[in-house]
N, C-alpha and C positions, 0 to 999 in steps of 0.2 A: 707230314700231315699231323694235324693238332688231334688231341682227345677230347677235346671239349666241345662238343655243339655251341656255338653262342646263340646266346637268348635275342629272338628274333623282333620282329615288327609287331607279330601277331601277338607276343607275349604281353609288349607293351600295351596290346592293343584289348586283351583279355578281360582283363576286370572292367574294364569300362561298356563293354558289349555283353560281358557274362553277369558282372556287379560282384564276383572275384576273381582270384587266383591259384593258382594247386597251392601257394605259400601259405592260404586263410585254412582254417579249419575249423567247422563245426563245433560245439560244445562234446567233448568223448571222441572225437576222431583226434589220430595219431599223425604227425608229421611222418619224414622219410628217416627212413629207415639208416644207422649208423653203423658203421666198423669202427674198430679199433684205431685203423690207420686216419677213416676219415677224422674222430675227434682228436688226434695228434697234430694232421694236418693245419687243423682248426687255431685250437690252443695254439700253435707255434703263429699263426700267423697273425691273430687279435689280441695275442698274449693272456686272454681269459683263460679260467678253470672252467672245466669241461661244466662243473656244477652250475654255470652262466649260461649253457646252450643246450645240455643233455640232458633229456628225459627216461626215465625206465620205464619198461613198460613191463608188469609179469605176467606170461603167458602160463596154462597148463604145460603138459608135459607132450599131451596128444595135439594145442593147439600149433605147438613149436613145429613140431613134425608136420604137421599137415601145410605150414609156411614154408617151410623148406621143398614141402613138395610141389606146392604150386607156385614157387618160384626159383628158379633151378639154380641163379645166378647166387642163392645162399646159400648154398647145401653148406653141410659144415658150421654153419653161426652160431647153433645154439648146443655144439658140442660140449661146452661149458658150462649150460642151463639154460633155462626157457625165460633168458630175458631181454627184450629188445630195445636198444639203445633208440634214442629217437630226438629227433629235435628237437629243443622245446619251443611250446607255444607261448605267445605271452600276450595278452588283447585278442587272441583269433588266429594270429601270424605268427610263423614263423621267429624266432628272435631276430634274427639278422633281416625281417624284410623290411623294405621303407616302401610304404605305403605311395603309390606312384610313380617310384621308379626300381621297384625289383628286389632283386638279392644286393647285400650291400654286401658280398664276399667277392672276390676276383672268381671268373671262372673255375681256376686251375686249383683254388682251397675249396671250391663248394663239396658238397656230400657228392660220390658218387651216384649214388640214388636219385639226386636233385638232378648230376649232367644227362642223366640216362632219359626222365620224363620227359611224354607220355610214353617213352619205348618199353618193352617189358621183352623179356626172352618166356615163352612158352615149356614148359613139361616135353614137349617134342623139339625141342630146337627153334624152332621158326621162329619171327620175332613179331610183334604187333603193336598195340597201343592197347593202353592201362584202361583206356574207360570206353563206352557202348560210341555207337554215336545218336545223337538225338532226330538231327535234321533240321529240327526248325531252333533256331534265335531264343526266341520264347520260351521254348521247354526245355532247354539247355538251360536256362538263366533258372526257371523254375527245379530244376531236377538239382541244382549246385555241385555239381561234380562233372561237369564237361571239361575239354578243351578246347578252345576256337580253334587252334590248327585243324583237329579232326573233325571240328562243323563246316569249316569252311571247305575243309579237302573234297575231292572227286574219289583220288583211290591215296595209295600210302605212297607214292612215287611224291604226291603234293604234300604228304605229311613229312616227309622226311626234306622236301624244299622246305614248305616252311620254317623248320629249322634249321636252315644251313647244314645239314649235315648228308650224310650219307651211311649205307649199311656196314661199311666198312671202319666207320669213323663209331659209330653204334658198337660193332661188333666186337672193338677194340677196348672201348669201357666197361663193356661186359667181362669181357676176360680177366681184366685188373679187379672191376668187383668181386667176379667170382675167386680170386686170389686171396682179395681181401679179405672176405667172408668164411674160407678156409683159415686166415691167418686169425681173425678173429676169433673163430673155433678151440682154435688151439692155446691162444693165453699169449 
């Protein structure tokens, strides 16, 4: 069994129903979140310097901790200092998205954090998705921070079809990120 959910129908189907993608981001909003391993992964496989795709972000010292704690899958990251490595944006996107047709990384180099979306591991274990749902088309388009899997879904059984994956294939990338995240930690 693979660790990669691949980017489904819906994905493709996203910005054109939503008008973006989790890959655009806002003026002051931050891409996903990096390890160490992912920008190694990276570099080795575009041949770029990390200075081509990594952004820093500097947190407080309380804001670091309070990331860590609402997202369990870090714990450990910012054992080094409060600063989080981050994709960089470049026009809105992502560096690596193409406008149309997605991530221009192979599955298997993307960030961790990128395979994981919209799944998020919870403070209690349990796992869900990253963003509300809206309901309507509309107010999802308006609100810019949706996902069409989760507008389109019934319950998380359809969220987790629509991306081909399963909790098990989910649970699996959690593990390694939260590995990562430890190894991060530590230098």
């Amino acid at each position: 069994m693979t660790d990669t959910p691949p980017m489904g129908p819906v994905c493709a189907r996203c910005p054109r129903l939503l008008g973006s993608s989790c890959c655009e981001v806002k003026p002051g909003e931050q891409l996903a979140t990096l390890t160490r391993s992912d920008v190694e992964r990276i570099a080795a496989h575009t041949g770029f310097s990390p200075r081509r795709f990594v952004a820093e972000e500097y947190l407080t010292e309380e804001d670091a901790a309070g990331y860590e704690a609402r997202r369990p899958l870090y714990r450990g990251y910012f054992r080094r200092g409060p600063v989080r490595l981050t994709l960089l944006a470049r026009a809105g996107a992502c560096v690596f998205h193409e406008r149309g047709q997605g991530c221009g990384l192979p599955p298997e180099v993307r960030p961790l954090a990128c395979r994981l979306y919209p799944f998020e591991r919870w403070p209690d274990g349990s796992w869900s998705v990253q963003m509300g749902r809206h309901g309507d088309l509309a107010q999802a388009r308006a609100a810019g921070d949706a996902c069409l899997a989760v507008e389109e879904a019934g319950d998380m059984e359809e969220v987790w079809a629509a991306f081909h994956t399963t909790p098990e294939t989910v649970e699996a990338l959690g593990a390694r990120l939260a590995e990562e995240s430890r190894r991060h930690g530590r230098g």
